[in-house]
N, C-alpha and C positions, 0 to 999 in steps of 0.2 A: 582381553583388550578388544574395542570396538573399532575393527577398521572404517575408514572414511575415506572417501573417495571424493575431493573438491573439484568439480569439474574445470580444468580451463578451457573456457567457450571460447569460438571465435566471437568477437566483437564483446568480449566481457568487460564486467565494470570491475578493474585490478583494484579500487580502492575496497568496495564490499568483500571479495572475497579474501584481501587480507585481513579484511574484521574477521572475519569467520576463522583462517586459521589462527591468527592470533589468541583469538578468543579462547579456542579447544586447548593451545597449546600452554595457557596461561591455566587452566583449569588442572591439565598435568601438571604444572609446576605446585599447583596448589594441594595436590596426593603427595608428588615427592617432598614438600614438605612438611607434612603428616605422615613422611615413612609410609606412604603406599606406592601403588604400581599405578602408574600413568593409564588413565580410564581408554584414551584414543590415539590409532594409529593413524596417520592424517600423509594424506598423499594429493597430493596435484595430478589428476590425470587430463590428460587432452587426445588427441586424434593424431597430433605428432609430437615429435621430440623435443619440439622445439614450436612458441607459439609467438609471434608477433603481433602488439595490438597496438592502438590508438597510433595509426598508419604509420607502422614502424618505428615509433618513439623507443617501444619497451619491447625486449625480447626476452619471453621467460620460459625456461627450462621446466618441464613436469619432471616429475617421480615415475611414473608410470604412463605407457600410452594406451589406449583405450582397449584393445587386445590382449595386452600383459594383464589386464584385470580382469578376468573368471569372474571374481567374486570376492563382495564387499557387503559391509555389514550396514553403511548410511552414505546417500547418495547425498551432498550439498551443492546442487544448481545457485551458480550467485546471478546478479541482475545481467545482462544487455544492454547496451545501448545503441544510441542514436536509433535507426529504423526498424522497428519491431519484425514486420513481415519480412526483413531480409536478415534477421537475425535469426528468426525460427529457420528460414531456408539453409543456412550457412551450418546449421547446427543439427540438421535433421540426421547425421550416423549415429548421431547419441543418444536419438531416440529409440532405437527396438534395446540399445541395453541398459536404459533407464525401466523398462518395461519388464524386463529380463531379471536384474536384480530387485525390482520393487516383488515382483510373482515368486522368487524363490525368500520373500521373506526381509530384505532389508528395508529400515525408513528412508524415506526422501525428503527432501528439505530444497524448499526454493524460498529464496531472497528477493524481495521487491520484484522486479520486472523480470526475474527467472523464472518467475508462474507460467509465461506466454509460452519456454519450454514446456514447463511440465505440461503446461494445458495441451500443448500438441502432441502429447504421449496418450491422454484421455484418460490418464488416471484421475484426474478430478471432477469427474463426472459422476452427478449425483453428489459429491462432497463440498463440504464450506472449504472456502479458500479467500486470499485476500491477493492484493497485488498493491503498488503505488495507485494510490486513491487517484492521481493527474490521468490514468492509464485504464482508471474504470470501466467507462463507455467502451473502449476500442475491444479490452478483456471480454467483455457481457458478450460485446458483436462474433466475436471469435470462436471462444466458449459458451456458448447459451446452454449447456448443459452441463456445466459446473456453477454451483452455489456462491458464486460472491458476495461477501460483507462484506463492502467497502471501506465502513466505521470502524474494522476490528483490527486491532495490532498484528494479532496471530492468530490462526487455527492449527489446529490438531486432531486427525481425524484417522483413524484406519494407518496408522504407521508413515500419513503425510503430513508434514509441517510447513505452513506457505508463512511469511512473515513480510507487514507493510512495505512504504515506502523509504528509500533513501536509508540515514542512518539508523532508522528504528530497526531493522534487519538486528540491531547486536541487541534487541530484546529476544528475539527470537532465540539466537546461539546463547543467551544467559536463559532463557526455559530450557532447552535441552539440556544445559550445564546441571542445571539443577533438579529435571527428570531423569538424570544418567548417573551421576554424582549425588547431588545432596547438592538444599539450598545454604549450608553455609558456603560452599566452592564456590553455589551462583553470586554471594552474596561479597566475595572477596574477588574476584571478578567484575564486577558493578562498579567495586572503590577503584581497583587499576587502571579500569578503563571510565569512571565518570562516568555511568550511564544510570538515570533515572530509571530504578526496579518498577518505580510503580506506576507507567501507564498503561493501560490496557485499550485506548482505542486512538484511531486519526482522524478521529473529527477536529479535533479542535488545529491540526493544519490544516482542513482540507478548503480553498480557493472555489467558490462555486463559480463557476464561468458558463454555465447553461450545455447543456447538449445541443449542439446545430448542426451534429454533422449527420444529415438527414436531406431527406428529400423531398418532403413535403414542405413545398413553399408558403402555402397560408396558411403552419403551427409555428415556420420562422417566422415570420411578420407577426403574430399575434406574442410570441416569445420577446421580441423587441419592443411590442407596444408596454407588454409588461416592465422590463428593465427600464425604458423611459418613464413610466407613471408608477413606480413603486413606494408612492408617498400617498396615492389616491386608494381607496378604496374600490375595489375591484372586484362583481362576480362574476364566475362560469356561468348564468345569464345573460347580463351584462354583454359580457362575450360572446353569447351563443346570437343572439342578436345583433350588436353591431359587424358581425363577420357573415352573418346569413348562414350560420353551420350550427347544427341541430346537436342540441346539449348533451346529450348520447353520444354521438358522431365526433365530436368535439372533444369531450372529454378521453374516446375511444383512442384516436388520433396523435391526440397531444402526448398519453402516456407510453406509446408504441414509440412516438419520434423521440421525447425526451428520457421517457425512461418513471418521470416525475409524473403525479398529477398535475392539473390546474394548481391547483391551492397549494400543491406542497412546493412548487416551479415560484409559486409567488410570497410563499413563506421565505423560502431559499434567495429571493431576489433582496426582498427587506433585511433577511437578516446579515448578507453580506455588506449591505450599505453602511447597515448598522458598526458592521465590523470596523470600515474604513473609518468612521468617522469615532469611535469609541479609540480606534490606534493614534487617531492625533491629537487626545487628549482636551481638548480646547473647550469641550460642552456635556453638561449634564447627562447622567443616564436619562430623566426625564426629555430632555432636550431632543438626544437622538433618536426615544423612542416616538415621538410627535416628528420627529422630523421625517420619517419611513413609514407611515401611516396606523399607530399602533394609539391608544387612547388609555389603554385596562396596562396598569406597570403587571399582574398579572400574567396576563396573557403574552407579553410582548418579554418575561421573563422563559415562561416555559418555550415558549418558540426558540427562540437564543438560546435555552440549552438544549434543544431538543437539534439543532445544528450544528453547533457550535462545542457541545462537549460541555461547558461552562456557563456561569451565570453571566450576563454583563458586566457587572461591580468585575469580578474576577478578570474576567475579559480586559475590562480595560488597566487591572494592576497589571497584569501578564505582557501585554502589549502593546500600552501605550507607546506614542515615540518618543522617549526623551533622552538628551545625547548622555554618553556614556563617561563618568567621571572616574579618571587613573588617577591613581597617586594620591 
């Protein structure tokens, strides 16, 4: 039997890690009836006996506190919330024995914004990892020497499992179910709890809202002239000219502050527009694609799904807005 060790963090997100144990626990129920022996031993460990969260709403008792446990066979860090940097501080005793049991041989597993932990351990360094795609830029600033794929659901690399945003986390705990167990358990797991087996990336939630939290003042301004004129036709000449900033220099710049090229900063801008106006339903694909400055249905397809996950057509059956009929 594989002991597990759920961490309860200070300032954790209670709703994720009861996905998580739920999830393990619903996987043993699915051996015991198949006449097997329950795959996972599943414990709550924290710092004390007792943990208080969302300002004393909830007071929840662990299994073990962080001392009582030597030694554990899979470490499951769930998400943080509200303020990242005072979350990794609050949380930093659990870092040398996240460290400690990763080197004598157990996996770890972080959950959406449980990365920012594990990131402060350094075990992901040099490794793919993912986090809540909203959480990207601040992770890169943090971590710059761990691999983020922002697009990607889950990674698995060297005995570490990081898993997306929010509730896509219970895709993550249904791949372990099904690399520990077998993909029938993953797969009766999936029906108990509703969750879609088959996505494999977050792009198609992901909200492009630009990088600005930077310091260079004329890539913000040139970032804004973008998002205002993203129906216009626009190049890094163009650019490099009307700003007086040398198209080297420029391009250099831009992708240090945001992260993004020119071009890919202004693909990103079109095809969110595009988004918003494909979700209210009211105009042609052709429509919107002329309306964000696109001419080739070609071109202004692959771009849309080169962001977006999905084609337009799709796009718009998935998430148009139209109200919802009961009954």
């Amino acid at each position: 039997m594989k002991h597990v060790s759920i961490l309860l963090l200070n300032d954790v997100n209670l709703g994720s890690l009861e996905n998580a144990r739920q999830g393990l626990m619903k996987a043993n129920d699915f051996l015991k009836s198949k006449g097997k022996k329950a795959a996972f031993q599943i414990e709550l460990v924290g710092l004390t006996a007792d943990v208080k969260l969302s300002k004393g709403l909830y007071d929840v008792h662990v299994d073990k506190i962080l001392t009582e446990t030597p030694k554990t066979d899979m470490v499951i860090i769930p998400p943080v919330q509200n303020d990242l940097l005072e979350s990794i501080k609050s949380n930093q005793e659990f870092i040398p024995w996240i460290i400690e049991q990763y080197n004598e041989g157990a996996e770890v597993v972080s959950l959406c914004l449980g990365a920012f932990i594990l990131g402060n351990t350094g075990l992901l360094n040099g490794k793919d990892c993912v986090t809540h795609w909203q959480a990207a830029p601040q992770f890169q600033q943090l971590f710059p020497k761990a691999r983020l794929m922002p697009d990607k659901l889950l990674t698995d690399e060297d005995r570490i499992y990081t898993g997306g945003g929010a509730f896509s986390c219970a895709n993550l705990i249904l791949y372990i179910i099904e690399k520990h167990i077998g993909r029938e358990a993953s797969i009766f797991c999936s029906k108990i709890f509703q969750i879609d087996m088959g996505r494999n990336s977050q792009t198609p939630f992901i909200i492009f809202t630009g990088q600005k939290d930077h310091a260079d003042e004329e890539i913000r301004t040139l970032q804004e002239h973008l998002e205002k004129n993203y129906q216009e036709k626009i190049s890094v000449d163009e650019l490099s000219r009307n700003y007086g900033i040398g198209r080297r220099s420029l391009e250099r710049r831009f992708k240090k502050a945001t992260g993004n090229t020119v071009i890919e900063y202004f693909q990103r801008v079109k095809v969110e527009a595009a988004k918003r106006e494909l979700e209210k339903g009211f105009k042609t694909i052709s429509e919107v694609m002329f309306d964000v400055g696109y001419s080739d249905h070609k071109s202004f397809r692959n771009v849309f799904r080169k962001y977006s996950g999905m084609s337009p057509a799709d796009y718009k059956t998935k998430y148009v807005n139209e109200p919802l009929l009961v009954g």
